[in-house]
C-alpha positions as CSV (number, residue, x, y, z in Angstrom):
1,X,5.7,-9.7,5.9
2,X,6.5,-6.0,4.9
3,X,8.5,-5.3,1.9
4,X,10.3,-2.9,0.8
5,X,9.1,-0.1,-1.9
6,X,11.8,0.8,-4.7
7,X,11.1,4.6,-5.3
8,X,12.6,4.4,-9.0
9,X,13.9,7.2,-10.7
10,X,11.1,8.5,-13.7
11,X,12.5,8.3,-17.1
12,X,12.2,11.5,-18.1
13,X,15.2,13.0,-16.1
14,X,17.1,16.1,-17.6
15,X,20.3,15.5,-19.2
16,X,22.0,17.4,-16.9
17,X,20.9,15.5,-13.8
18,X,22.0,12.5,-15.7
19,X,25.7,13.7,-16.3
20,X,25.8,14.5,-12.5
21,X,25.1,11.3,-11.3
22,X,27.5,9.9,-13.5
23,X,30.2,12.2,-12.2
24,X,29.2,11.2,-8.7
25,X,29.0,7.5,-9.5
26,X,32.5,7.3,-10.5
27,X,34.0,10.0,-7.6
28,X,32.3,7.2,-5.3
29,X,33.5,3.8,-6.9
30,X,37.2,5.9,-7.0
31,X,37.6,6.1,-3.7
32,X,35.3,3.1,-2.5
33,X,37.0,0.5,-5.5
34,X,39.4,1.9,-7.5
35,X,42.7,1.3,-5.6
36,X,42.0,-2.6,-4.9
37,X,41.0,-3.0,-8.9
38,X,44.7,-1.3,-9.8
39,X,46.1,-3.6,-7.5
40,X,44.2,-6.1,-9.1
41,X,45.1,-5.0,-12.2
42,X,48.6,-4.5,-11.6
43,X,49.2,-8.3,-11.0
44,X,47.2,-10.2,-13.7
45,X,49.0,-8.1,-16.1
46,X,52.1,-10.0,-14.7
47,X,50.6,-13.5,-15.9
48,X,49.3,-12.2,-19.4
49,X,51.5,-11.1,-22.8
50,X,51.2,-7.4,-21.4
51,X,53.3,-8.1,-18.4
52,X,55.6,-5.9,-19.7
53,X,53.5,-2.9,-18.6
54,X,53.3,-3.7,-14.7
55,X,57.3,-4.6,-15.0
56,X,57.8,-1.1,-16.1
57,X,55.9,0.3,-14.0
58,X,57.2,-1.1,-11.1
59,X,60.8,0.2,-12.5
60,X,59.2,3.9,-13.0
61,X,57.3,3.6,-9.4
62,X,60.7,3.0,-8.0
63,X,62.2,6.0,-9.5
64,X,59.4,8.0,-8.7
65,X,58.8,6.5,-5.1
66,X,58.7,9.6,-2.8
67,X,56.9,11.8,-5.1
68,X,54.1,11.8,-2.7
69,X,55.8,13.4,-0.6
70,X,57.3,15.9,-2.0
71,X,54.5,17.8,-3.0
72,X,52.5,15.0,-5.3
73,X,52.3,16.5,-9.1
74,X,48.9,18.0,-9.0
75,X,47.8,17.9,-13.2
76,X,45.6,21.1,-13.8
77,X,43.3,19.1,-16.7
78,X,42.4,16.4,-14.2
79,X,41.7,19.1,-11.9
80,X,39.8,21.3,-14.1
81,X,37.6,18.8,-16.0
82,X,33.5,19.3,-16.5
83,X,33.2,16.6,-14.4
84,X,33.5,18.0,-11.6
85,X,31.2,20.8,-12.4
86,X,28.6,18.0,-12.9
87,X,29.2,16.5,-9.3
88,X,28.9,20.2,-7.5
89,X,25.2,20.4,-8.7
90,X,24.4,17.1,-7.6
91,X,24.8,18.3,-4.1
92,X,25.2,21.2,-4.9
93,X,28.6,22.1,-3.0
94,X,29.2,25.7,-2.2
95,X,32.3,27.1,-0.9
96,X,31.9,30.5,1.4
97,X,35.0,32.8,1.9
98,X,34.5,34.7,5.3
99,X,38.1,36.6,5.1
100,X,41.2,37.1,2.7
101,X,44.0,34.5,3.2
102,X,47.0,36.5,2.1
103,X,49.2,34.6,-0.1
104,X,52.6,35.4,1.2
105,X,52.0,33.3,3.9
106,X,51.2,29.4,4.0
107,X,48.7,28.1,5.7
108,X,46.9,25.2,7.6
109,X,43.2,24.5,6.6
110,X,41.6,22.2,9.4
111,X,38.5,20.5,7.9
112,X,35.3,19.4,10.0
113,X,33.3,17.3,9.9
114,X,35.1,14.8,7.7
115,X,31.8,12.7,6.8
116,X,31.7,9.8,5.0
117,X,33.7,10.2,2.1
118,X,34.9,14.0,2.5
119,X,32.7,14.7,-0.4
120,X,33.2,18.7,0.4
121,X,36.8,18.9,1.0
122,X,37.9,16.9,-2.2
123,X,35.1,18.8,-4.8
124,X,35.8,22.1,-3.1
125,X,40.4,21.5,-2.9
126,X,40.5,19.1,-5.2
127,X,39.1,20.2,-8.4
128,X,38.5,23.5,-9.6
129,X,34.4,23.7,-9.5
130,X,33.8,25.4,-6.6
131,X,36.1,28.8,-7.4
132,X,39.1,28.4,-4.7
133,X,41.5,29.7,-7.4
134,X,39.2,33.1,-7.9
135,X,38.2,33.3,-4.0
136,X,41.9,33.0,-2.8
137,X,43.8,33.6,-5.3
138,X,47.9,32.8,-5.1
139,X,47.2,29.8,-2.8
140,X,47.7,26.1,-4.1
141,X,45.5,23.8,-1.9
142,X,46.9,20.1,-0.7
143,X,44.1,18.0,0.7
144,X,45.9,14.7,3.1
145,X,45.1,11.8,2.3
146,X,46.2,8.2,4.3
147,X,49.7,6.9,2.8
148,X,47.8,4.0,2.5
149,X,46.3,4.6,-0.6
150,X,49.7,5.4,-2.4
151,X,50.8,2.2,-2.1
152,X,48.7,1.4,-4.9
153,X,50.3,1.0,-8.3
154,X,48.2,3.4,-10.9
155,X,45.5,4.7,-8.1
156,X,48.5,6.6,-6.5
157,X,49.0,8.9,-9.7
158,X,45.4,9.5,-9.9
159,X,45.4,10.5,-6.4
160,X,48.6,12.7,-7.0
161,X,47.0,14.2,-10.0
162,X,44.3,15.8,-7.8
163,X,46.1,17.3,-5.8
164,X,46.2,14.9,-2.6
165,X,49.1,14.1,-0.9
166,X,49.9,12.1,1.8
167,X,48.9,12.6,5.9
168,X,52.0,11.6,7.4
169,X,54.0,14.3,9.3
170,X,57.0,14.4,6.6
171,X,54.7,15.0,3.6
172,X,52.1,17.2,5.3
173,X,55.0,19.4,6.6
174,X,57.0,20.0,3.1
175,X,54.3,22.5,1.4
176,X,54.6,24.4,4.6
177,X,58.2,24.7,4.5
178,X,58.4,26.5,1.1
179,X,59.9,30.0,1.4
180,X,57.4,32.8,-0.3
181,X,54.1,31.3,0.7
182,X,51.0,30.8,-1.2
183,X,50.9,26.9,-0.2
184,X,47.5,25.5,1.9
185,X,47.6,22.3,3.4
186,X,43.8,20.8,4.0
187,X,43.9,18.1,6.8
188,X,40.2,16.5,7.7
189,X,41.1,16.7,11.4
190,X,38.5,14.0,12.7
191,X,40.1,11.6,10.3
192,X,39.1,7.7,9.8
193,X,37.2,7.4,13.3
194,X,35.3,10.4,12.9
195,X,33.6,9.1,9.3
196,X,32.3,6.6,12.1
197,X,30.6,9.2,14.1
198,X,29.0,10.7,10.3
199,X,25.2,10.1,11.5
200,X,23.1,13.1,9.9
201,X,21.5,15.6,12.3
202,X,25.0,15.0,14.3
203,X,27.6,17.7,15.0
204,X,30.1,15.9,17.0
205,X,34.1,17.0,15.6
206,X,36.9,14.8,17.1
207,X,39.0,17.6,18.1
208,X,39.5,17.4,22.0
209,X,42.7,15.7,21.8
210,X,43.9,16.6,18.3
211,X,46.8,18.6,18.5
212,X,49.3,17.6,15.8
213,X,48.2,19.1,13.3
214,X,48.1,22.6,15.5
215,X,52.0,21.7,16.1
216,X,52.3,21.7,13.0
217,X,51.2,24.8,12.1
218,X,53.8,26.3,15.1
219,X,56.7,24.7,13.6
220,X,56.3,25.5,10.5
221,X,55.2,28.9,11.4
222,X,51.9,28.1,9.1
223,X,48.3,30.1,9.6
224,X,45.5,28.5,10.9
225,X,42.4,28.5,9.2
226,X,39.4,26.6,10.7
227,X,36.7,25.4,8.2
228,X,33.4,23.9,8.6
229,X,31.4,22.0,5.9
230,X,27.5,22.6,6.8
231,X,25.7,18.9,5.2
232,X,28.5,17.0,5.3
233,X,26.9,14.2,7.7
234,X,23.8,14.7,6.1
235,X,24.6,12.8,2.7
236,X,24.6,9.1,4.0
237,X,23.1,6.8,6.4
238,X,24.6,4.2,8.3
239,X,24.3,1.4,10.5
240,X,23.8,2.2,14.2
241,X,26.9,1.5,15.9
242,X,27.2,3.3,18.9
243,X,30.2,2.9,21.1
244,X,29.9,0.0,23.2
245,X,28.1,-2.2,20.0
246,X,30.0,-5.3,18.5
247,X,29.5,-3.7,15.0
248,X,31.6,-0.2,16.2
249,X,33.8,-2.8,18.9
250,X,34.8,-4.5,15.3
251,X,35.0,-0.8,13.2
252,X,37.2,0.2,16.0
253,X,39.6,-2.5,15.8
254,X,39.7,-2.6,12.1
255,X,40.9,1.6,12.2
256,X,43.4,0.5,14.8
257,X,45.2,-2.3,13.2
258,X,45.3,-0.7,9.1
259,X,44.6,3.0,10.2
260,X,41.1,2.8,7.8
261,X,37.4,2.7,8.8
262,X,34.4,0.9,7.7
263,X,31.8,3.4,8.5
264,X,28.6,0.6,7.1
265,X,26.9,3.7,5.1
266,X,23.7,4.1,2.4
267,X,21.5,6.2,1.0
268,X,20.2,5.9,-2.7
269,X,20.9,4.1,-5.9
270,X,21.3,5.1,-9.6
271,X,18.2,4.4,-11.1
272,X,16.2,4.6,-7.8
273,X,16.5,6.8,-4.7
274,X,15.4,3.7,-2.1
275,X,19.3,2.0,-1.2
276,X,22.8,2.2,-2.2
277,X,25.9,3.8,-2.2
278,X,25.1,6.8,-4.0
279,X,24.8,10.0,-1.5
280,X,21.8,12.2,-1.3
281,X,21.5,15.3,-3.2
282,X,21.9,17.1,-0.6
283,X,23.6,20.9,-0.3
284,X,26.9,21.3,1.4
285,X,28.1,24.7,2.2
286,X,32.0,24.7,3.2
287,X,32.7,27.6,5.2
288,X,36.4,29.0,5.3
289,X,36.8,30.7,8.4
290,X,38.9,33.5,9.2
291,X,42.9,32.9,9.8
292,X,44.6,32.9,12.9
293,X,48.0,34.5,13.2
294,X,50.8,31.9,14.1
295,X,54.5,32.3,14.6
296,X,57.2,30.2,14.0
297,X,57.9,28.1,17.2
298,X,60.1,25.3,16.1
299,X,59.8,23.8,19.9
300,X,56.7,24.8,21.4
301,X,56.2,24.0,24.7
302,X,52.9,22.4,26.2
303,X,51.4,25.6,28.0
304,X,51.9,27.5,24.2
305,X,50.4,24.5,22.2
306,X,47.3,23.9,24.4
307,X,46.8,27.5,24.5
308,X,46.6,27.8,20.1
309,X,44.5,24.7,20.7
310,X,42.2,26.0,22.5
311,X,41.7,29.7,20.2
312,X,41.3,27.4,17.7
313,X,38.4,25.6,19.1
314,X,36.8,28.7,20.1
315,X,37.7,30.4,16.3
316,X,35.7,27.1,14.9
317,X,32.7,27.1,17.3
318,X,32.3,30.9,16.6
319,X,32.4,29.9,12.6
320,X,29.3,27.5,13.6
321,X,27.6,30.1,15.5
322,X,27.4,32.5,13.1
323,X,26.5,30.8,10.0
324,X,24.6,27.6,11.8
325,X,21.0,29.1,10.7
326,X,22.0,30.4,7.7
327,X,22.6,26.7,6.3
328,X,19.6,24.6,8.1
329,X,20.9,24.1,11.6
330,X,18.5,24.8,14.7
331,X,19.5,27.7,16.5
332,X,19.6,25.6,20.0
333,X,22.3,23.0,18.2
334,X,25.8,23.0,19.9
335,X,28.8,21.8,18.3
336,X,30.1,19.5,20.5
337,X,34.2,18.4,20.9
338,X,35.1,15.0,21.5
């Protein structure tokens, strides 16, 4: 019987790889088991001599309700903490300007591949680590996130507080209809069913039949921006489950019914590098491609939207074309539209 060999971490690791795991640690039990323990949280309060807390709360929550979508309340000091510096040199994450993005203007950032856990899109929009302040500077970055996850009491602030916002149409839209500009909404385009299809070595972008989030952009008379983070798929394993499977028959049907995915991911642990939830330090370089020009169309008709649908698949394979080798990618490797 074979068994498996731990590869445990040796002892005498720097400090500094120590503080980035830790900052990658708790970015990956935030968004894997924060929001159920706050909901957990949130309730036995109710039962204990602090109830008091959850009951206000709950009164300030009501008040405070469509916050979300209205912009969320972005807090510069969660945004700006070491922290995050720690978690880019785990990877390390990169971010590569290929054009200016003129701030009088807002804009629409689609994000590809989405990965596991958008490791890319939140360190590089998110926080300040990565330099999107000084490489575009006047623009405020919004990265969508599934209303969902601000339905949870106390996770929702946190969320707020780094600058994510909500997916739906409503709250997407209401960056992009602020007069003067300067406003970037980031929108993982492949979504939930796409972190199923995160498989390293694997350049397949949902995309084919995406189109409301280039609608969007015409309505609101928003840029787009195509952007593509080289290693994103790289930084986890998972459990075969190609289409026709029971395991992807029963992922399917879980993102259909709650709008969420269960991509059944690994890679390496804490104190050893053989399983767990932990990604691999593995580089990411998130490439912001150059902006297409858009005009306000309030009612686009079919013929115009399929057209800006289509320059905007061609703008995104030319952004994998040119920098494909640059980052690791065989020069033979296709990106290829589902």
């Amino acid at each position: 019987m074979n068994k498996m060999k731990v590869d445990f971490a040796p002892l005498e690791i720097p400090l500094q790889r120590r503080l980035q795991t830790a900052a990658v640690a708790q970015w990956v039990f935030s968004f894997l088991g924060l929001a159920p323990l706050c909901i957990f949280i949130f309730f036995y309060l109710l039962f204990t001599r602090f109830w008091l807390i959850s009951v206000l709360y709950a009164v300030w929550w009501s008040y405070d309700y469509d916050t979300p979508a209205r912009g969320g309340q972005r807090l510069p000091l969660l945004c700006g903490l070491k922290m995050w510096d720690y978690m880019r040199d785990y990877f390390p994450i990169k971010l590569v300007k290929t054009a200016d993005l003129d701030p009088r203007h807002n804009y629409v950032l689609g994000f590809h591949p989405h990965g596991v856990l958008v490791a890319g899109a939140f360190t590089n929009f998110c926080t300040y680590a990565t330099g999107f302040r000084e490489l575009f500077p006047g623009l405020t970055s919004y990265l969508l996130m599934l209303p969902l996850w601000f339905r949870s009491p106390f996770f929702r602030n946190y969320i707020m507080w780094a600058g994510l916002i909500p997916s739906d149409k409503e709250s997407a839209s209401y960056p992009l209809r602020k007069r003067g500009g300067g406003n970037a909404v980031v929108i993982a385009v492949g979504g939930a069913v796409e972190a199923l299809n995160a498989h390293p070595g694997t350049y397949n972008v949902l995309l084919a039949q995406k189109k409301g989030f280039i609608k969007m952009a015409m309505v609101n008379g928003a840029h787009l921006v195509p952007v593509f983070s080289f290693g994103e798929n790289e930084l986890f394993d998972q459990v075969e489950n190609k289409t026709g499977t029971w395991l992807r028959w029963a992922q399917d049907r879980l993102q259909s019914i709650m709008g969420i995915s269960l991509p059944l991911f690994h890679a390496r642990g804490i104190f050893q590098y053989s399983f767990g939830l932990m990604p691999y330090r593995r580089p990411i370089h998130t490439v912001v491609g150059r902006p297409i020009q858009v005009q306000r169309n309030e009612k686009p008709a079919a013929e115009e939207l399929d057209a800006l649908h289509q320059l905007y698949m061609d703008e995104l394979s030319k952004l994998f074309e040119e920098h494909k080798e640059k980052y690791g990618v065989d020069k033979d490797t296709q990106l290829n539209f589902v």
